[in-house]
N, C-alpha and C positions, 0 to 999 in steps of 0.2 A: 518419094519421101513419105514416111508414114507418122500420121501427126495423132496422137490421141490427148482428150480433154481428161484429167483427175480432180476429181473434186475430194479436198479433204475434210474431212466432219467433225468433229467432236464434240462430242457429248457436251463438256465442262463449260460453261465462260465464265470470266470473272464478273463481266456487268452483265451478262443475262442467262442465264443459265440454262440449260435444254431448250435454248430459242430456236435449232433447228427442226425440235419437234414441235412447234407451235404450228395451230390453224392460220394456216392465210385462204378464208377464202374458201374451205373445205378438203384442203390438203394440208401436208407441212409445207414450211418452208425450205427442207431441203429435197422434196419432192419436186417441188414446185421446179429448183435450180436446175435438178436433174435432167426433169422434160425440156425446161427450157434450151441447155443447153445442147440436148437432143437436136431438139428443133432448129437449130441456127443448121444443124447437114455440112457443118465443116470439120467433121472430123471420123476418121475408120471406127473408133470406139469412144465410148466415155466411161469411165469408173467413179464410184465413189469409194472412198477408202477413208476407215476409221476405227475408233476407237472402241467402240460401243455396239454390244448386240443391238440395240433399241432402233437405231438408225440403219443397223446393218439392214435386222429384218422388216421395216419401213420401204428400205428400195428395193429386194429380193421378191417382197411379195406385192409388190407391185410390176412385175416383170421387168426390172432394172436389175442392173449390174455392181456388184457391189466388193469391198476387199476389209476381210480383219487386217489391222497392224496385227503386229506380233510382237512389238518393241513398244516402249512409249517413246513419248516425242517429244522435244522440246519448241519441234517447229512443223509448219505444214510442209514444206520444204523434205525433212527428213519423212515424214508420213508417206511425202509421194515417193521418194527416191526407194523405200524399201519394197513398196510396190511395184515399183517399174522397172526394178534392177535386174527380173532376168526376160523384160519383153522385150521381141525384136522392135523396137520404135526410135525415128530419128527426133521427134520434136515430142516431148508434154507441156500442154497448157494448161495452168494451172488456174481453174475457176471457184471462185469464193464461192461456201456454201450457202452463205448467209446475203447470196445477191439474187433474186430467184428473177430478178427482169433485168437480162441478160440480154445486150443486143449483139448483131451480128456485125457490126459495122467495126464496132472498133476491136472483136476478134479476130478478124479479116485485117486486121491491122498490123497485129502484130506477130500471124498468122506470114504475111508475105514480107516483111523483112527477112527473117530466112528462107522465101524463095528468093528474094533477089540478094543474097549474100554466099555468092559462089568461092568467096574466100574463106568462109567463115571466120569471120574477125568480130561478130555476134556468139554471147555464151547467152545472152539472155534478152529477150526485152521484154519491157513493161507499158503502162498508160501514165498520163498525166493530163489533168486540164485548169484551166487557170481559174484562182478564184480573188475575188474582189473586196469580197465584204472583211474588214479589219476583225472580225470575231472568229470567222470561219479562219482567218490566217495565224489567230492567236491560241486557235482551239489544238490543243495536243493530243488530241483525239484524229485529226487533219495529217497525217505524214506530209511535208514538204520534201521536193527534190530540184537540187539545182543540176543543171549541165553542161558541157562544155558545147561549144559551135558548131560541133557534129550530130548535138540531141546523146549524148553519153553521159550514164549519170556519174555527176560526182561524188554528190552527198544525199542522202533522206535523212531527215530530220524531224522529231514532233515538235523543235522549236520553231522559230520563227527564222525561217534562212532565204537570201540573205540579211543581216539586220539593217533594219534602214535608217542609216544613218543620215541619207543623204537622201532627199526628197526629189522627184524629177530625174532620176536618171534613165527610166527605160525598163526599170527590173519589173516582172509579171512572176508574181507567185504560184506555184505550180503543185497541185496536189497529186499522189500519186494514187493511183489505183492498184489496189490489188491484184490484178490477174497478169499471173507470169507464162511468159515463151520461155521452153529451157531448152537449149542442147541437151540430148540424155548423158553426156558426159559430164559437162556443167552440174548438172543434178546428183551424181552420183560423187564427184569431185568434192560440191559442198558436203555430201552427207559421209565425208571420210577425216572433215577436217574439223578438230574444235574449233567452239566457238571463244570469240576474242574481246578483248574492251570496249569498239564499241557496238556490236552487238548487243554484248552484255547492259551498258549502259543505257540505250537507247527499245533496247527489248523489241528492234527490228531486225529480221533474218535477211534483207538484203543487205543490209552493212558485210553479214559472214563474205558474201559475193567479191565485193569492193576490198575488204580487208584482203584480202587474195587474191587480188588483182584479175577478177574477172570482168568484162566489160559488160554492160547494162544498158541496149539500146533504148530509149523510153523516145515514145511516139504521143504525139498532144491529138486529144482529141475533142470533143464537144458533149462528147456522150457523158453523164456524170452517171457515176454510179451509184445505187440505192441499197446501200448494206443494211444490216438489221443487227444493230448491236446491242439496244437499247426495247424493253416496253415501249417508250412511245416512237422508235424507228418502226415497232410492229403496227403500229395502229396507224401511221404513217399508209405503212405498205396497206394494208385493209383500204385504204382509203384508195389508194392510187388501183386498188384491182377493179373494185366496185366501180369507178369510173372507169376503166377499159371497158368493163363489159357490160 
């Protein structure tokens, strides 16, 4: 089984703009992701793939690997599928570029549910881990996902799901994490289908999955992840490196 990691880049954001090229620490931040997920050694290759000379020749001349789009994108998703559509590869995991402390535990995660899915009745799985505090649950910044009693997701949502209407019953809110397991068929399946209402509504590309009846293993973990969406996500992250080292 040959598994490689894509990282996709872009230039644009709406709330922080070329924060992949920002210093964290004396590198970028999408440098930073690169090595990192180098380092975890669970996978044949990694790419980064984007939009942007700027970023391209950031990881090229730093002896990394790197891939222009050719098309634009509406999602990271189609970024990697156009990338990866003519490598021999059975698994892409798809790592945010904007996490650059990346652990290996919960990539090893979702990493061996497709070794141990000899049926393949997995197109995808994802992360989830529970959070607590009523601000982080009301923030729509937070993706929520609920699932069925198999860990199958139903829904992701930046509302508040499910609504609690009813105090005391059991329910644990679950946020999801960005980084996806694909089947390369999965991958290439979504990047052939439009996109749908809600999709479109909710301006999340795993709903395209779900609307299409693909199945979405999501695995809970403890690990939370440290995105950088925001100026003070970055000064966040500054903080958290200077105290590593």
């Amino acid at each position: 089984m040959k598994i490689i990691a894509v990282i996709p880049a872009r230039y644009a954001s709406t709330r922080f703009p070329a924060k992949l090229l920002q210093d964290l620490g004396g590198k970028t931040v999408i440098l930073r992701t690169y090595e990192a997920t180098l380092e975890t050694k669970l996978f044949d290759d990694v790419f980064v793939v984007t939009d942007s000379e700027l970023i391209y020749n950031e990881i090229v001349t730093n002896n990394g690997k790197a891939i222009m789009s050719i098309k634009e994108h509406e999602s990271g998703s189609d970024r990697i599928a156009e990338a990866v559509q003519n490598m021999e590869v059975d698994i892409v995991i798809n790592v945010q570029g904007d996490e650059p402390f990346i652990d290996i535990e919960p990539l090893q995660k979702v990493i061996d549910i497709f070794k141990k899915d000899a049926e393949k009745k997995v197109d995808l799985a994802s992360l989830m881990f529970e959070i607590k505090d009523k601000t982080e649950i009301e923030n729509p910044n937070n993706v929520k996902v609920i699932t069925d009693q198999n860990g199958f997701a139903l829904y992701f949502s930046r509302s508040v799901i499910p609504y609690p209407r009813a105090a005391n019953v059991g329910v644990r809110y679950m946020k999801h994490i960005g980084i996806y397991a694909f089947r390369k068929q999965a991958l290439l399946d979504f990047y052939s289908l439009p996109m749908l209402s809600l999709e479109a509504s909710e301006k999340l590309e795993q709903l395209r999955y779900l609307e299409y009846g693909k199945r979405i293993k999501m695995v809970e973990t403890t690990h939370a992840s440290i995105g950088i969406d925001t100026p003070e996500d970055l000064e966040r992250a500054r903080k958290i490196l200077s105290e590593k080292e």
